[in-house]
TIKE-691803 format. One record per residue (C-alpha): x, y, z. Coordinates in steps of 0.5 Angstrom, whole numbers, plus 500, padded with zeros to 3 digits. Example, Ala and Ser with C-alpha at 12.3 -4.5 7.8 and 13.67 -1.06 7.14 Angstrom:
525491516 527498514 
//
This chain:
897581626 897588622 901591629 906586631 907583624 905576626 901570623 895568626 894561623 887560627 882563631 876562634 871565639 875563646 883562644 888563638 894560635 899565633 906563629 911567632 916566627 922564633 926558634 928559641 922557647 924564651 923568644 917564643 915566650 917573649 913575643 906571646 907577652 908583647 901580643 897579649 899586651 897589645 891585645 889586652 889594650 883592647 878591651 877593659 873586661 877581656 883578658 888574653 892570657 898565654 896559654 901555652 907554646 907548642 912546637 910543632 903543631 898540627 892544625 887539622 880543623 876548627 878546634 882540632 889540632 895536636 901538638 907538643 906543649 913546650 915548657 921550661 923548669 930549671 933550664 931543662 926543655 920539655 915536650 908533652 904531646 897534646 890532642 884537641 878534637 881528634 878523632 882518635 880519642 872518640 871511643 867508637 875507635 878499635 884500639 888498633 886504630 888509636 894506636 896507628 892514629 898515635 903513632 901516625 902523630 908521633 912521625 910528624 911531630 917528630 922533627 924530621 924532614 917531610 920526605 922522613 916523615 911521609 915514608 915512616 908513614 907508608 912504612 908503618 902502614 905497610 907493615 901493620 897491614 901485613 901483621 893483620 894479614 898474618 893475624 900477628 896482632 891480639 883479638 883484643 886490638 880489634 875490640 870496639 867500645 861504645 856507650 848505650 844513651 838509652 835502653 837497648 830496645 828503645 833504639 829506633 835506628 838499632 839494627 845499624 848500630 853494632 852496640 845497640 845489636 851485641 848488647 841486645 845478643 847480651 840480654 839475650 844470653 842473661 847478661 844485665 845490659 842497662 843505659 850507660 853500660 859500654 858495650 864491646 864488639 868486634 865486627 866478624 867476616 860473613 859473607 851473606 850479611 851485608 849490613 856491618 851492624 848484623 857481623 857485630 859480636 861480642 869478643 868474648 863469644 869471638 874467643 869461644 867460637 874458636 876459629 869459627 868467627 872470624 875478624 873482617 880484617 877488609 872491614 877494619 881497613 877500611 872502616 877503622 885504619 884508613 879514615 883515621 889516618 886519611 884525616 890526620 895525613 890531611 894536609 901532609 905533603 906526599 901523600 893522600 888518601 889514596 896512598 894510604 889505601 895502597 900501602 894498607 892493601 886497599 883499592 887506591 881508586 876507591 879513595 883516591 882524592 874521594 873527599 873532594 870528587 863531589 866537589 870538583 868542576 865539571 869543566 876540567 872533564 873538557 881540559 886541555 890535553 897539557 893536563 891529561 895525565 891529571 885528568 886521568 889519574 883516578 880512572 881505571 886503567 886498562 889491562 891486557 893479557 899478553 902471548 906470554 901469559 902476563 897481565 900489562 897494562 895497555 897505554 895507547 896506539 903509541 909506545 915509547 920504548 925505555 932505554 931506545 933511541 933515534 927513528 925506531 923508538 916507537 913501537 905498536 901499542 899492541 906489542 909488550 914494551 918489556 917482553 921480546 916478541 910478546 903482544 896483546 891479543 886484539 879479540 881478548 883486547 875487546 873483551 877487556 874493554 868490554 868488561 870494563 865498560 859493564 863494570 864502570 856502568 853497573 857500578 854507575 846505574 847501581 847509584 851507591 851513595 857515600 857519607 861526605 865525612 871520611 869517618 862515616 862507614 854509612 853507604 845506601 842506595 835510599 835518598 832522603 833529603 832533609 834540611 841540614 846546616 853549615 855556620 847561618 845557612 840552611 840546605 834542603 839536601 841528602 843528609 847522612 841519616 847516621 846519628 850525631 853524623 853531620 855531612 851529607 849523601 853523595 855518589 860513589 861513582 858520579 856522571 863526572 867520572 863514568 865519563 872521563 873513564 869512557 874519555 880515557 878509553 877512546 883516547 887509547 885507541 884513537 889511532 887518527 888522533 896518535 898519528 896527527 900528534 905524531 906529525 907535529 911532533 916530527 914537524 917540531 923536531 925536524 926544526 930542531 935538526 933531530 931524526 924523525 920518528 917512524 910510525 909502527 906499522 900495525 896489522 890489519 886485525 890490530 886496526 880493526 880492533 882499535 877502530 872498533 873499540 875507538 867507535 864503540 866508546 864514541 858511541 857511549 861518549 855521545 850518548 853522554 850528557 856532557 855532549 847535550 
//
């Protein structure tokens, strides 16, 4: 690297990626020979030989990567995809979810610009979705496969693994089900069945059934589409895991920036207003019912109208920007916000907890702590208890963001703090020579409500820990 100038981009115990910085094949193949001289100098029983050249490559994780080989014959380029480690090429994946995995692949090793490449994604995905809403796609690209290591009723933890319970089902029918044997599934929709693992059946009963039994299409989204694409779209620019939920039909908030929540520093909850619109961009918003029946979202005591100039561009926040002579209604207001506030403390209090690894499905409300490893240390922690499953328990809805969701709702109605931004903002523009802006005027039923529901979060916000 410090030698020949050139980037090492990954390395491990057996190989290394080096970027040669080369446009052309035999450039590329001239640089790999000078650094494997180089490095060969080095050691007397090792030798570093090339391996490959790949253009472009997609570098994921240790030892998981996919990639275009290139190679050369009678002048004639050519490229053959290759994949290492990924996720797609497990077998616990339905054929759907390979198949999207694949495809996602395909976009990116394309070639083409990152804007290209980021709205080909969203596309496909928006329209796989509507295929399976529409059932357009064969039962068959649901099916799920996995191995028996061992006797189906020596299995400790069978009831959550699907496999474990179809093939049980299959013994139970007459049907010779031994160690080895890969087992078929699909997970069915059922309403007074939680666990996924009890919704398994076996394809065949599926067809039978004739309508009977039907496909959990929410499960497959989340479960199979979503974290497959989710890691392979990891390091591309434009979009994210909330993103692809939005365009698979999915809750964004769900999976907004989930893998790094647990993560994340407590100190940004008490950051600076310049940065308010990043603090928020994960909670929930408020919505209200406007006078003419439609539902919109409430923005704050403030509103700046589009298209509108001069002193009169604000208007109350309690008028419909977008629709003449509509408003919130105040009462009907406070029950929004009450309900938004039992719904985000319920879903506190219920204490769910989530696997950290974005492939896991496992969720529980039981905490077991035991001793799990990263490289040379130990941690005594919540471990996932899911077979041949690495990361760890955390909550799906911590005191970070409850907080920051009952932050964002006193925010709203903070009508002191509005009129004092207002005042500097018309002190600044006054020094500039521009008009200033006239304050809306509310009436008195709007500022009780807003003065009500501002003292009620207060309330809850000093409640908080934050606040000790």
């Amino acid at each position: 690297q410090n030698k020949l100038n050139l980037e090492v981009v990954y390395g491990d115990t057996d190989s290394i990626f080096v970027n040669s910085g080369c446009d052309t094949y035999e450039e590329a193949v001239k640089t790999a020979n000078e650094a494997r001289k180089e490095l060969n100098k080095m050691w007397r029983l090792l030798e570093v030989g090339l391996d490959g050249i790949y253009c472009p490559l997609l570098l994921l994780n240790k030892k998981k990567y996919a990639a275009l080989s290139v190679t050369e014959r009678d002048g004639k380029i050519t490229k053959v995809k290759e994949k290492k480690g990924l996720d797609i090429v497990r077998r616990d994946w339905c054929v759907l979810a390979k198949r999207a995995g694949d495809k996602i692949l395909d976009f990116i090793l394309s070639g083409n610009p990152v804007e290209d490449v980021v709205e080909n994604i969203h596309t496909y995905l928006r329209q796989l979705a509507t295929d399976m809403e529409n059932n357009s796609l064969p039962l068959s690209d649901y099916v799920i496969t996995k191995g028996l290591t061992k006797e189906p009723e020596e299995y400790s933890d069978g009831k959550t693994q699907p496999h474990v319970q179809v093939a049980i089902k299959m013994k139970e029918r007459g049907r010779p089900v031994r160690a080895g044997d890969h087992i078929p599934y699909v997970i069915c929709a059922d309403p007074n069945i939680t666990m996924f693992a009890q919704r398994a059946h076996d394809p065949e009963l599926v067809e039978e059934a004739a309508g009977k039994l039907t496909l959990d299409k929410k499960w497959y989204l989340e479960s199979q589409l979503h974290p497959v694409v989710s890691r392979i779209c990891a390091v591309i620019e434009g979009t994210d895991s909330g993103r692809i939920a939005e365009c698979l039909g999915l809750d964004a908030t769900k999976f907004h920036k989930n893998e790094s929540r647990s993560q994340s520093n407590f100190d940004s909850v008490f950051a600076q207003p310049a940065v308010e619109v990043d603090r928020f961009a994960s909670v929930e918003r408020l919505m209200g019912t406007c006078s003419d029946g439609l539902t919109r979202e409430f923005k704050g005591p403030y509103v700046l109208q589009d298209g509108v100039a001069g002193a009169n561009s604000l208007i109350c926040g309690m008028r419909c920007a977008d629709a003449a002579g509509a408003s919130f209604n105040p009462r009907a207001l406070r029950l929004q916000v009450d309900n938004l506030l039992r719904r985000c403390l319920s879903r506190y209090h219920d204490g769910w907890m989530c696997c950290s690894d974005s492939m896991c499905v496992h969720r529980t409300r039981n905490i077991m702590c035991d001793v799990y490893h990263e490289g040379n240390t130990s941690f005594f922690g919540l471990k996932c208890p899911m077979p041949e499953c690495g990361g760890r328990m955390r909550l799906e809805y911590t005191s970070e963001q409850l907080y920051l969701q009952i932050l964002y709702l006193k925010r709203l109605f903070d009508l002191k703090d509005a009129e004092k931004k207002l005042s500097i903002e018309n002190s600044e523009r006054k020094e500039r020579g521009f008009v200033s802006l006239k304050a809306p005027v509310f009436s008195n039923e709007e500022r009780l409500a807003m003065e009500v529901m501002h003292e009620d979060c207060h309330r809850l916000l000093q409640e908080s820990a934050f606040n000790m």
